[in-house]
N, CA, C and O of each residue as an XYZ file, in Angstrom:
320
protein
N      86.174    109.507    103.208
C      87.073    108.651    102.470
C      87.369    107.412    103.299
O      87.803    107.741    104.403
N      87.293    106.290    103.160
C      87.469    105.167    103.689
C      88.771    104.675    103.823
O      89.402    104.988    102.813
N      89.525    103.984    104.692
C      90.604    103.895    104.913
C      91.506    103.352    103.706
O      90.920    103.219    102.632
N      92.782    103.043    103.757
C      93.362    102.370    103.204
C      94.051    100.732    103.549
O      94.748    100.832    104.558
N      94.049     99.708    103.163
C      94.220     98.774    103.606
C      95.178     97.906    102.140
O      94.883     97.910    100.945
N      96.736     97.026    103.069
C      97.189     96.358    102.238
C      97.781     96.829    101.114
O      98.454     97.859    101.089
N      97.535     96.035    100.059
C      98.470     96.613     99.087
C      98.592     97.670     98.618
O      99.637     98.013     98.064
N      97.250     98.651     98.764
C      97.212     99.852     98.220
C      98.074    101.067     99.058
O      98.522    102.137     98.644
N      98.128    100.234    100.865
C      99.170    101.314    101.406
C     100.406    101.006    101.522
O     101.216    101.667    102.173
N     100.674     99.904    100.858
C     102.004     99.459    101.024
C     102.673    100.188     99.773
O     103.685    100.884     99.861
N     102.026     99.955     98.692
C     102.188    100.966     97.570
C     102.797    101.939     97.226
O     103.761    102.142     96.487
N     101.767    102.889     98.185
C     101.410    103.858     98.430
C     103.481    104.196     99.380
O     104.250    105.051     98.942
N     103.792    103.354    100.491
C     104.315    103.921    101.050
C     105.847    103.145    100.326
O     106.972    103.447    100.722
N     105.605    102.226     99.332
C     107.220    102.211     98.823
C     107.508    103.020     97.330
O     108.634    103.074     96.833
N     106.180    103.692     96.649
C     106.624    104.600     96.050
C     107.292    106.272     96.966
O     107.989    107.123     96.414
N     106.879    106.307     98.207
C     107.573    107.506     98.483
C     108.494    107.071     98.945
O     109.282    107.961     99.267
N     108.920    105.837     99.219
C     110.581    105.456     99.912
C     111.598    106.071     98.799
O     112.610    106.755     98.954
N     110.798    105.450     97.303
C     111.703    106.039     96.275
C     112.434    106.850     96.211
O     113.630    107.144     96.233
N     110.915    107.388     96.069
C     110.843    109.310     95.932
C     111.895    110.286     97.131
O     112.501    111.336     96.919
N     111.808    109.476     98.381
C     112.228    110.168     99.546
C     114.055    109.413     98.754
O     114.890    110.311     98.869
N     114.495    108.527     98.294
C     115.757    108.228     97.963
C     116.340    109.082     97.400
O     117.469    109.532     97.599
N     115.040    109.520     96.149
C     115.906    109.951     95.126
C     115.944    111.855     95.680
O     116.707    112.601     95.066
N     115.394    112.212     96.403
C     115.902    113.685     97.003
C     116.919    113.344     97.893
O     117.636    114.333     98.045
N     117.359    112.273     98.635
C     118.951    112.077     99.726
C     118.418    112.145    100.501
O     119.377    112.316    101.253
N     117.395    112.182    101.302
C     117.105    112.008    102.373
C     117.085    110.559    103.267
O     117.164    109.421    102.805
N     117.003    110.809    104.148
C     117.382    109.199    105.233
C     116.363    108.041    104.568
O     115.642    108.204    103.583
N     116.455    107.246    105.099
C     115.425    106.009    104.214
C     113.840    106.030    104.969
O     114.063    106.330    106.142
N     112.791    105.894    104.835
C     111.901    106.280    105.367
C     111.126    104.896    106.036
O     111.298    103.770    105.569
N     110.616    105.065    106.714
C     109.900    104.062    107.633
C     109.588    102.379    106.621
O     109.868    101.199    106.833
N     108.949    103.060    105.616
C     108.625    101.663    104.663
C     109.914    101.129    103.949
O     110.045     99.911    103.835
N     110.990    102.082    103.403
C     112.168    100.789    102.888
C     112.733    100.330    104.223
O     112.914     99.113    104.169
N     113.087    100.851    105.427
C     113.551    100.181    106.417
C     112.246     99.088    106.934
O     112.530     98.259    107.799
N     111.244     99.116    106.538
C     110.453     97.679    106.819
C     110.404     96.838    106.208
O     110.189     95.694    106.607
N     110.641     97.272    104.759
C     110.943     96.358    103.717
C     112.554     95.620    104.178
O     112.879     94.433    104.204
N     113.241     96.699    104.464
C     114.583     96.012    104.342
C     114.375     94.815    106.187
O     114.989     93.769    105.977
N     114.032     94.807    106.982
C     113.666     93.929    107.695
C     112.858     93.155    106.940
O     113.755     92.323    106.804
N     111.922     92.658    106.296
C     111.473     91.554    105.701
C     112.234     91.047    104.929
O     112.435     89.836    105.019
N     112.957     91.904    103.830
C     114.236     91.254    103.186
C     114.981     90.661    103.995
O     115.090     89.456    103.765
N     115.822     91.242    105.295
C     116.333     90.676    105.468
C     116.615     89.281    106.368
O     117.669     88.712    106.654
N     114.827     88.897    106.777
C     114.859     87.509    106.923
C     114.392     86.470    106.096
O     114.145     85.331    106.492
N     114.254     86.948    104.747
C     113.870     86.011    103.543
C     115.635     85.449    103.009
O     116.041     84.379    102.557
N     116.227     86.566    103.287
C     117.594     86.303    103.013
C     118.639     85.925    103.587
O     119.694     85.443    103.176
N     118.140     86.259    104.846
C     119.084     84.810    106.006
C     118.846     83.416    105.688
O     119.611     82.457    105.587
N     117.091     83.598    105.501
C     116.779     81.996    104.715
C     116.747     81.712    103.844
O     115.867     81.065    103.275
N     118.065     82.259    103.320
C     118.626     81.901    101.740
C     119.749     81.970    101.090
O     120.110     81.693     99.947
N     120.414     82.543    102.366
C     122.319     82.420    102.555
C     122.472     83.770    101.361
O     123.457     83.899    100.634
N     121.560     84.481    101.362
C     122.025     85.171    100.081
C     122.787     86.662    101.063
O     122.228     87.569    101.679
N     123.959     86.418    100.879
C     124.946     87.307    101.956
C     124.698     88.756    101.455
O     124.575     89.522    102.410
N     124.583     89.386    100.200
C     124.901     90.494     99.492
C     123.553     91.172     99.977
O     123.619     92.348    100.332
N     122.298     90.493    100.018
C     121.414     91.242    100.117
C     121.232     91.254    101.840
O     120.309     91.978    102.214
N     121.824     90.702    102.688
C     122.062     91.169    104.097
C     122.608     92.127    104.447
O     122.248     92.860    105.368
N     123.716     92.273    103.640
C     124.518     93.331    103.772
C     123.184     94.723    103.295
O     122.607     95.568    103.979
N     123.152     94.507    102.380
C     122.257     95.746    101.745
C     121.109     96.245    102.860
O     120.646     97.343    103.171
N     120.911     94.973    103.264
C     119.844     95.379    103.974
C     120.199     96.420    105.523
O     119.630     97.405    105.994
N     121.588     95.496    106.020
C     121.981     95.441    107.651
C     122.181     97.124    106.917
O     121.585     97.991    107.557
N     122.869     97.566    105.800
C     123.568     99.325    105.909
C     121.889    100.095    105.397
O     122.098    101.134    104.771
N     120.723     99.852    105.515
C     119.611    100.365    105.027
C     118.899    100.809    106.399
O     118.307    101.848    106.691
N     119.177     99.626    107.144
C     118.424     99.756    108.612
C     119.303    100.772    109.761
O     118.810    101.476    110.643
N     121.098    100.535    109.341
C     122.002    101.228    109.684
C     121.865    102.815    109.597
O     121.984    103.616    110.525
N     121.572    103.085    108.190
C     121.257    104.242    107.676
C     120.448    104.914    108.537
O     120.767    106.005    109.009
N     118.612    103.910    108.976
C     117.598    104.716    109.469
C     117.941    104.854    111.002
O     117.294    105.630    111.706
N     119.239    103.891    111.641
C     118.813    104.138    112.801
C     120.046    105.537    113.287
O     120.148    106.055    114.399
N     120.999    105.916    111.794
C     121.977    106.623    112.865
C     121.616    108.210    111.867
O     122.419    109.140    111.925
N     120.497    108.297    111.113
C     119.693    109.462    110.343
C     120.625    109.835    109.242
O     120.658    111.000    108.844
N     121.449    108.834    108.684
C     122.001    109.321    107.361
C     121.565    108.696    106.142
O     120.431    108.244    106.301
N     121.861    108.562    105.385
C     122.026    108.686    103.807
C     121.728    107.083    103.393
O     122.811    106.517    103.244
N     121.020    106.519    103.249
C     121.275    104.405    102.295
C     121.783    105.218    101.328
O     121.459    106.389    101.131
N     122.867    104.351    100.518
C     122.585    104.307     99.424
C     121.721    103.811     98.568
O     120.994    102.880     98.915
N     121.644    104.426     97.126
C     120.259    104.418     95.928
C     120.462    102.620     95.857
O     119.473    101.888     95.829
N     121.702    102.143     95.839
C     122.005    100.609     95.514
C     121.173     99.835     96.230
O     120.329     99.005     95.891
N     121.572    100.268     97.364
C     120.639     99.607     98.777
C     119.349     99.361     98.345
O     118.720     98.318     98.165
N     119.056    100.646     98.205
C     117.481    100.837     98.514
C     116.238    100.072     97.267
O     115.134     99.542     97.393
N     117.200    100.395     96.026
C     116.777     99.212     94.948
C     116.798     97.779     95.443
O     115.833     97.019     95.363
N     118.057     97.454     95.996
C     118.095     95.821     96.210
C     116.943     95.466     97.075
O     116.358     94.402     96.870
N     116.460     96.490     98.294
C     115.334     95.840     99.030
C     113.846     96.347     98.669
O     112.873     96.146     99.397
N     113.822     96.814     97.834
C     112.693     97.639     97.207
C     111.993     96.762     95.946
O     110.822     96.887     95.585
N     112.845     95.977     95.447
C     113.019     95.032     94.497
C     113.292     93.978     94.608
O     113.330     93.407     93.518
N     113.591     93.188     95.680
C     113.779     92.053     95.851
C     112.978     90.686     96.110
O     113.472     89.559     96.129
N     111.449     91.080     96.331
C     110.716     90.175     96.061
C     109.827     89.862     94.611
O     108.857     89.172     94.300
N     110.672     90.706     94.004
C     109.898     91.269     92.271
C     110.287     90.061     91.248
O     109.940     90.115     90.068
């Protein structure tokens, strides 16, 4: 099987961020990378609400609890 590359693993890894949301578990490697890319599209854009969303997403992964589902939509969705 030949590797995966780009969009197909990026895909690949923000449908299980979902998936990993919607069982409560901590936020998984890809929405906390997402939420770092969000959140320098959104420094460069004064858009305060989605910093916040982002700063308690990355918060979440680094102290092993819970984002909220709100969160995890706003950076999951935010370049859509």
């Amino acid at each position: 099987m030949l590797p995966q590359f780009g969009t197909a693993v990026r895909k690949k890894n923000l449908n299980s961020a979902v998936t990993a949301e919607l069982g409560g578990g901590a936020p998984d490697k890809a929405s906390v990378d997402a939420a770092w890319l969000v959140l320098e599209a959104a420094n460069d854009l004064g858009d305060h609400a989605a910093i916040d969303a982002c700063r308690r997403v990355i918060d979440a992964e680094l102290t092993g609890t819970v984002a909220g589902s709100s969160d995890i939509d706003l950076v999951l969705g935010y370049f859509r």
